[in-house]
DRENDO-1510 file (C-alpha; in Angstrom, 1 decimal, always signed):
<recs>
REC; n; res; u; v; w
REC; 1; UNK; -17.0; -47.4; +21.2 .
REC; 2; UNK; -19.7; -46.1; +23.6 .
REC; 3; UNK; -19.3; -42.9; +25.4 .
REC; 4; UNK; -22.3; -44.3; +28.5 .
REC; 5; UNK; -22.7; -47.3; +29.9 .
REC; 6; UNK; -25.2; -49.1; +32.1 .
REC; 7; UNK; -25.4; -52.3; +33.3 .
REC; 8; UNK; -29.0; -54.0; +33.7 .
REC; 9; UNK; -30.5; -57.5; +35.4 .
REC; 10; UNK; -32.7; -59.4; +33.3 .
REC; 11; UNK; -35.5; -61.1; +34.9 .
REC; 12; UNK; -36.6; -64.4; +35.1 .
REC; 13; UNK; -40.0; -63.1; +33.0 .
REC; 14; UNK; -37.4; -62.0; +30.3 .
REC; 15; UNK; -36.7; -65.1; +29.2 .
REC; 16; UNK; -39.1; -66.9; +26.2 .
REC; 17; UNK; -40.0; -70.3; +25.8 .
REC; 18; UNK; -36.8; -71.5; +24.2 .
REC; 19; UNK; -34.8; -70.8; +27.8 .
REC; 20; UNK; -33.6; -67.0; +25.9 .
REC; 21; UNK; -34.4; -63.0; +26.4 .
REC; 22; UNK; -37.3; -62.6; +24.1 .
REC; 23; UNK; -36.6; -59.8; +21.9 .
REC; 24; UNK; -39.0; -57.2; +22.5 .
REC; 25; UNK; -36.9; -57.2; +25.5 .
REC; 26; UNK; -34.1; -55.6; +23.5 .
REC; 27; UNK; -35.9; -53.4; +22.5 .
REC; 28; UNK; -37.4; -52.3; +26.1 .
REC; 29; UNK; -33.3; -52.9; +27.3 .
REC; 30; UNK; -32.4; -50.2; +24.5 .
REC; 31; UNK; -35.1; -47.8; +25.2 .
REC; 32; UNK; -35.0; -47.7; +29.6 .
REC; 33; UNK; -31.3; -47.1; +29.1 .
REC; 34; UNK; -31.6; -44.0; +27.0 .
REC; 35; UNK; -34.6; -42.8; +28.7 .
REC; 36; UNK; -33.1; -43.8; +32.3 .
REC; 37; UNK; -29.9; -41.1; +30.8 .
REC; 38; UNK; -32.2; -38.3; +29.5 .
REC; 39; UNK; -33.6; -37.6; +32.7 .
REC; 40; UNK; -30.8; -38.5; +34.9 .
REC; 41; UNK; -28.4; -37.2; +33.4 .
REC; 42; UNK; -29.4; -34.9; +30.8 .
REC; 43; UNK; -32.3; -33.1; +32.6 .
REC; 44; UNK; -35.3; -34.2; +30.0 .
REC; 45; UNK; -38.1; -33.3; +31.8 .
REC; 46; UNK; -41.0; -35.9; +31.2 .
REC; 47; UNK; -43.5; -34.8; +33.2 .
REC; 48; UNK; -43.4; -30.3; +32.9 .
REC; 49; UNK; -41.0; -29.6; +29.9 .
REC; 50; UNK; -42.2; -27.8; +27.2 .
REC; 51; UNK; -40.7; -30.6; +25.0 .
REC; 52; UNK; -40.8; -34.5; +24.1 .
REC; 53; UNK; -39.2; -36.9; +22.4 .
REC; 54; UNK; -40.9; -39.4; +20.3 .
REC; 55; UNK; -39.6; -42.5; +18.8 .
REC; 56; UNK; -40.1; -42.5; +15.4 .
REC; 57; UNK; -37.6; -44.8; +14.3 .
REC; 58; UNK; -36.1; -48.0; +16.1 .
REC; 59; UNK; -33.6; -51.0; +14.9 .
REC; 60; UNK; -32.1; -54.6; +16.5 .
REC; 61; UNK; -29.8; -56.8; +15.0 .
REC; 62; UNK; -29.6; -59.9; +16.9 .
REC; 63; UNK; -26.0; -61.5; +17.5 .
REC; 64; UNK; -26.1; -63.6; +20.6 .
REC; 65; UNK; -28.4; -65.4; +23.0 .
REC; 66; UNK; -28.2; -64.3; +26.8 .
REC; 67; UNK; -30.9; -65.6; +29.7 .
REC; 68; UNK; -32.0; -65.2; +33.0 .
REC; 69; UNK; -30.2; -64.4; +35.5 .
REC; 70; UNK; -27.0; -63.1; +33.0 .
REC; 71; UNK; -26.7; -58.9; +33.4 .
REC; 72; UNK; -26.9; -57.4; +30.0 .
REC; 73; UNK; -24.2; -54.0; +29.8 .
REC; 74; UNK; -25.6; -51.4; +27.3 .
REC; 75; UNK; -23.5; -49.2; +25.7 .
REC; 76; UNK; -25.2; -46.2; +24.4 .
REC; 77; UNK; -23.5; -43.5; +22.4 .
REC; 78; UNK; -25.3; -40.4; +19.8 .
REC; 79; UNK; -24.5; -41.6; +15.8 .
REC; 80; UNK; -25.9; -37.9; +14.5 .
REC; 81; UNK; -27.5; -35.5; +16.2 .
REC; 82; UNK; -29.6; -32.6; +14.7 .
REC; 83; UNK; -31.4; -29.8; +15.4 .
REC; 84; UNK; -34.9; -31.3; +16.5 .
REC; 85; UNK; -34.0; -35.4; +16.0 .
REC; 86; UNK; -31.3; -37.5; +17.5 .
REC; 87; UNK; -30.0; -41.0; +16.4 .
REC; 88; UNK; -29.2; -42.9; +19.8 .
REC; 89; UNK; -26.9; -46.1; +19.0 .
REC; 90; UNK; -26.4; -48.8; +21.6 .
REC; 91; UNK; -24.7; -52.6; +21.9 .
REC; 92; UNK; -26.4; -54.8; +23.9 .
REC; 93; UNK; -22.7; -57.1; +25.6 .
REC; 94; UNK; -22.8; -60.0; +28.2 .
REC; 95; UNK; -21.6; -59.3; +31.4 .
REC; 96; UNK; -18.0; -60.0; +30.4 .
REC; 97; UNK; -18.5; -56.6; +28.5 .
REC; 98; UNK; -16.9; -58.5; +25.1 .
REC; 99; UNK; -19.3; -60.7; +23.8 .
REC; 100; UNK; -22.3; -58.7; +21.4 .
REC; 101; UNK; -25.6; -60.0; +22.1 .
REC; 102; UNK; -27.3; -57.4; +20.2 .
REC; 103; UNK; -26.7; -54.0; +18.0 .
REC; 104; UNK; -29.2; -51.4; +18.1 .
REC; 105; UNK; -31.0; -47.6; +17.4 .
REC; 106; UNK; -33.5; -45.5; +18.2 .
REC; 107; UNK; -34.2; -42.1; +16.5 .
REC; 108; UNK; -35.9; -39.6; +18.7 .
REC; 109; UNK; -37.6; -36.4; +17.3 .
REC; 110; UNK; -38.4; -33.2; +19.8 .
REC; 111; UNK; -41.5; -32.2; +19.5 .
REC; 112; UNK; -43.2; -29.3; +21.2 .
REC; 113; UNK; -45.5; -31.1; +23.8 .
REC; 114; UNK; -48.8; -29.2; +23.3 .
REC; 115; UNK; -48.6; -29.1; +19.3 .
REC; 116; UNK; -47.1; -32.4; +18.7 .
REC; 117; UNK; -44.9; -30.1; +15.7 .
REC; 118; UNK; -40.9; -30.8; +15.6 .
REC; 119; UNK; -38.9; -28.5; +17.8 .
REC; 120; UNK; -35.5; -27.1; +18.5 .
REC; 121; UNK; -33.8; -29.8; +21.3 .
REC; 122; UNK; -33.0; -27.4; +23.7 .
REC; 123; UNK; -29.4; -25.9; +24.7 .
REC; 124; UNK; -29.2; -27.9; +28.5 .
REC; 125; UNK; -30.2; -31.3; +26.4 .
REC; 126; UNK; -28.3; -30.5; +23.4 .
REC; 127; UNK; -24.9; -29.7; +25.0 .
REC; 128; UNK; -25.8; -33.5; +27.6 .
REC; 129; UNK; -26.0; -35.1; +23.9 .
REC; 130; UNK; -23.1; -33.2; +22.7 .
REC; 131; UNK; -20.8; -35.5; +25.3 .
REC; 132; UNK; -22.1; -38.8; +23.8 .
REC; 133; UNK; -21.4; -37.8; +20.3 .
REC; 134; UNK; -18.8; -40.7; +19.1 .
REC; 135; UNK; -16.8; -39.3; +15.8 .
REC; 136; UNK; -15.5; -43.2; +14.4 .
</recs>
């Protein structure tokens, strides 16, 4: 279950020599859609906030092949959230929305942008996370 979803075009450059999405495009897929959510829709501020996060942690398990010009939908949804380090968990699905192409996660830790030192995600980004919070 997956509280956010988004729905994204490959490309024809997405696909490898053996006619599939290469998968360090997973990987790219997993990380736009959270990224694309934490400023859109949680209010991370890349370019002037006084924090960051940093991927320090990141995870694919492959299940399917999909090529250009399929849609991949993401599901994206927060496995454990702390106080300075969140655990993003997504499913890579064909466009039918049923079929797994790929499992995935990314763990971000907040980090104070000047020091580079672990910080306190703040309240505005913390309650946004809150929502995607999935109890299975």
């Amino acid at each position: 279950m997956y509280a956010h979803w988004e729905t994204v075009p490959t490309r024809w450059k997405d696909n490898d020599v053996y006619g599939h999405m290469n998968n360090a495009v997973h990987y790219s897929l997993m990380d736009t859609v959270i990224n694309t959510w934490l400023i859109r829709t949680a209010g991370l501020d890349i370019h002037e906030g006084d924090v960051i996060g940093l991927c320090v942690e990141s995870h694919c398990l492959y299940k399917a092949s999909i090529s250009f010009p399929e849609a991949v939908r993401v599901g994206l949804r927060i496995g454990k959230l702390g106080r300075s380090s969140v655990r993003y968990e997504l499913g890579l699905f064909r466009e039918d929305g049923e079929t797994v192409v790929a499992e995935g996660h990314f763990v971000h830790v907040f980090v104070d942008r000047e020091t580079r030192r672990p910080a306190e995600i703040p309240a505005p980004l913390r309650a946004a996370m809150e929502k995607l919070v999935i109890d299975e």
